[in-house]
C-alpha positions as CSV (number, residue, x, y, z in Angstrom):
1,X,24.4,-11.9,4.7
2,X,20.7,-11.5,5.1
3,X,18.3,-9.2,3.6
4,X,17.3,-5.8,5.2
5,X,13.9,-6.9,6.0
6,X,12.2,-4.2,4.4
7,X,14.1,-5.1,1.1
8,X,12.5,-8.8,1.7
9,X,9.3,-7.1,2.3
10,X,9.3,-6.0,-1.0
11,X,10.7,-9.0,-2.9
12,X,8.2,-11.3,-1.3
13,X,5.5,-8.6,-2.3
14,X,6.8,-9.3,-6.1
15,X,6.5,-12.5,-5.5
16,X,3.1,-12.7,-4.6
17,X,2.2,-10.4,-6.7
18,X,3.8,-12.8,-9.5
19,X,1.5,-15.7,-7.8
20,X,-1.6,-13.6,-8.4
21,X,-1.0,-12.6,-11.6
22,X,-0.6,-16.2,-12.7
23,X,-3.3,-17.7,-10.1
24,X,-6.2,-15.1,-12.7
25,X,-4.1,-15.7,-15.4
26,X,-4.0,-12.1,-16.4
27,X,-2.2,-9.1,-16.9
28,X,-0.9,-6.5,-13.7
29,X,-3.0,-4.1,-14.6
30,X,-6.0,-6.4,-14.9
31,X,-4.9,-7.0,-10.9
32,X,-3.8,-3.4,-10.0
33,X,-4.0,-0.8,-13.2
34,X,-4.6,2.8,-12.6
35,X,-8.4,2.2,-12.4
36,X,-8.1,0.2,-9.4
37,X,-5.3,1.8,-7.4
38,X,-6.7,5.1,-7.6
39,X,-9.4,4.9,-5.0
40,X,-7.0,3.1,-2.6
41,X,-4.4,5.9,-2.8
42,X,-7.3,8.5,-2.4
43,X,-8.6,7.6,0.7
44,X,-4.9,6.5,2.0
45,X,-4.1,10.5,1.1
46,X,-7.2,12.0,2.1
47,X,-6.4,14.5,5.0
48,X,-9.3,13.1,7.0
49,X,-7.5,9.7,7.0
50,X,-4.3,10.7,7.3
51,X,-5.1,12.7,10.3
52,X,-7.6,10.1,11.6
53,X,-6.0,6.9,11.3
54,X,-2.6,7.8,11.2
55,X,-2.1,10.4,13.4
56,X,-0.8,13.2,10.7
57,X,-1.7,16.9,11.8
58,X,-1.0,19.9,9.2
59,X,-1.0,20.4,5.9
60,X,2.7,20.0,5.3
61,X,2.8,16.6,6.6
62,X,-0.4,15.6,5.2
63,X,1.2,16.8,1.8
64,X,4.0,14.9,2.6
65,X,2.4,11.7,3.2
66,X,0.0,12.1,0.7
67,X,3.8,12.5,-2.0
68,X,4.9,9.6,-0.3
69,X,1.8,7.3,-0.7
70,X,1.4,8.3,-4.3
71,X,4.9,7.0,-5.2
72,X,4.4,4.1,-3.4
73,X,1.4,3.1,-5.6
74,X,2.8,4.6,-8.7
75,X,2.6,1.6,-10.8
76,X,0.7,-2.3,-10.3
77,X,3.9,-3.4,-9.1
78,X,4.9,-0.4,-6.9
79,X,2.9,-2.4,-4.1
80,X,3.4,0.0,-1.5
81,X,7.3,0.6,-1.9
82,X,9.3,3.6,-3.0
83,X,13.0,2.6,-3.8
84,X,15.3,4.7,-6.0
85,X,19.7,4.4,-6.3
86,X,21.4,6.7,-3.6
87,X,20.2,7.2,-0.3
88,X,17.1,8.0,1.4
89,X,17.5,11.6,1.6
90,X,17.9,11.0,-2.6
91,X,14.7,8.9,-2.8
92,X,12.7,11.8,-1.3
93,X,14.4,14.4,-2.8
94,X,12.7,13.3,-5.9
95,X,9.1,14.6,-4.2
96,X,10.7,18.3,-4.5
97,X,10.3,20.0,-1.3
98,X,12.4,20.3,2.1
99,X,14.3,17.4,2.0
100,X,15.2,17.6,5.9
101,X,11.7,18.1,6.9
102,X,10.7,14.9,4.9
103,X,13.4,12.4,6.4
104,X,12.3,14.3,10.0
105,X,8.5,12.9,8.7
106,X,10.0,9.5,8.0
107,X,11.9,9.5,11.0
108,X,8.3,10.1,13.5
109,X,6.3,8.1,11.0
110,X,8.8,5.3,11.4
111,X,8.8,5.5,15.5
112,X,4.9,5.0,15.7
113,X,3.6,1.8,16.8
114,X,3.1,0.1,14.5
115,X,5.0,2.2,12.1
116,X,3.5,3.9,9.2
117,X,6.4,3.7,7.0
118,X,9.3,1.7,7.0
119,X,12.8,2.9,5.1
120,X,16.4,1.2,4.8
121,X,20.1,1.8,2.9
122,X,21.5,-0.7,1.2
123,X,24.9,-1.1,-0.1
124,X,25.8,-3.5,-2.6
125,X,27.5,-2.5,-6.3
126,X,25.5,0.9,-5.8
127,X,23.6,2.3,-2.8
128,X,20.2,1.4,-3.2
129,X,17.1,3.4,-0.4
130,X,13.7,1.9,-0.5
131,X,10.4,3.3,2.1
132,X,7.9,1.4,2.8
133,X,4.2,2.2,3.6
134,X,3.1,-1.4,5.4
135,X,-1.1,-1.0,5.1
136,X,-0.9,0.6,1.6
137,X,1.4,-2.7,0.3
138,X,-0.9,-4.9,2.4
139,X,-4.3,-3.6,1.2
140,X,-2.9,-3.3,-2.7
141,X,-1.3,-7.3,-2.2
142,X,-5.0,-8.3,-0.9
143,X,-6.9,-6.2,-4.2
144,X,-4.7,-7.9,-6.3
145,X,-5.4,-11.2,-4.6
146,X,-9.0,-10.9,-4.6
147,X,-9.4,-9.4,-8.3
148,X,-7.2,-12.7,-9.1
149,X,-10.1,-15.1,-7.7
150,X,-12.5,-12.8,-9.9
151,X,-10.2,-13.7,-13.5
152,X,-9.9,-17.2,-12.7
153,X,-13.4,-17.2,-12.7
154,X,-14.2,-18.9,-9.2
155,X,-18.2,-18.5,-8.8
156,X,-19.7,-17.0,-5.7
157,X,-16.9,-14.9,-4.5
158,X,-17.0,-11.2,-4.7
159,X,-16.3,-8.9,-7.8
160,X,-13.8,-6.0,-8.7
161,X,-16.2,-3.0,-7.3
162,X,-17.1,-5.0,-3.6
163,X,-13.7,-5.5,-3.5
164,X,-13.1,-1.7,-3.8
165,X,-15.7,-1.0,-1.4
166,X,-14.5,-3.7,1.0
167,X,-11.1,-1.8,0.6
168,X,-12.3,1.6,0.6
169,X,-14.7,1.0,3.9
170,X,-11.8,-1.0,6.0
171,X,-8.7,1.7,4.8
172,X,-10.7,4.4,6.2
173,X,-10.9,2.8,9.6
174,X,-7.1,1.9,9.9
175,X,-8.0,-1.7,9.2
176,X,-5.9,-4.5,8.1
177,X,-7.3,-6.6,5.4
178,X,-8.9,-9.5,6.0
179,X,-7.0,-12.4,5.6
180,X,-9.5,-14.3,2.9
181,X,-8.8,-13.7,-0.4
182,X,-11.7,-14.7,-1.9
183,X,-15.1,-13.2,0.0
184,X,-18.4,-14.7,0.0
185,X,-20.7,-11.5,-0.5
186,X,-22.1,-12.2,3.1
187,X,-18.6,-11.9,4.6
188,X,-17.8,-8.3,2.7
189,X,-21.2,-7.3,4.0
190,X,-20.4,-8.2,7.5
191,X,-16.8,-6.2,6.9
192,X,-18.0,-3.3,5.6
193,X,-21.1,-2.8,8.4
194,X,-18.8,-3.9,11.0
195,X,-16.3,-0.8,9.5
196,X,-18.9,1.8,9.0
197,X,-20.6,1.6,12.9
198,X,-17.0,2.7,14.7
């Protein structure tokens, strides 16, 4: 039986993250500790974004999302996924509350094009629910990618705080990132201009 893609997301998200870690030859949370998640998750929960770029009205919703995108970037190797045992309804019970309001969120954010989140059951020895938010896992895979080329200690490429503002100046557009890892300076000038004149 194949894998829910969503629960592949996540284990090829692992694996690359495994692949960075070992490409700097350092620690998670050289690549993705608190220090360097925390901006990302700020602008992804700031209510300006979340109305902006994702279409969210209302505090509720924004307070909501902003749960939701916290979790998902809990720890270096959260990488944009929520998953807990039981179902989804269980999962975001855990963010205390109206539990039906919250899978009503999912539900919209999931039917957007493209969708904001992503969620799936699983059934296997135990039930297993895991939600996805697709930019935030992209953007933290791409940080930890980058900060990788920066421990390895490739010359040339940028550092740890343009990768932030690289990050920072792209999420707050709706942008993918880019799909270099390693950035001359001139490029994450270019991206960042290009990001700040829409």
């Amino acid at each position: 039986m194949s894998e829910t893609p969503v629960f592949q997301a996540r284990n090829d998200a692992l694996r690359r993250f495994r692949d960075a870690v070992e490409f700097g030859g350092c620690s998670r949370g050289d690549l993705l500790g608190s220090p360097v998640r925390r901006p990302v998750v700020d602008v992804f929960a700031d209510p300006a974004t979340a109305s902006r770029v994702f279409g969210l009205r209302g505090t509720d919703a924004q307070g909501r999302w902003s749960q939701l995108v916290r979790g998902a970037a809990e720890s270096p190797t959260s990488l944009g996924f929520v998953h807990a045992d039981g179902t989804v309804g269980d999962l975001v019970g855990r963010f205390g509350g109206g539990r039906d309001v919250f899978l009503r969120n999912l539900r919209t954010w999931g039917a957007k094009r493209p969708p904001i989140v992503v969620s799936a059951e699983r059934k296997d020895r135990k039930k297993t629910a895991i939600v996805q938010v697709p930019l935030l896992s992209a953007w933290l895979l791409w940080i930890a990618d980058a900060r990788s080329v920066t421990y390895r200690g490739m010359q040339g490429f940028i550092g740890a705080e343009r990768i932030r503002q690289v990050a920072v100046s792209l999420i707050v557009n709706g942008k993918m990132p880019p799909p270099e890892k390693a950035l001359l300076p001139v490029d994450a000038d270019r991206l960042i201009r290009l990001a700040s004149s829409r």
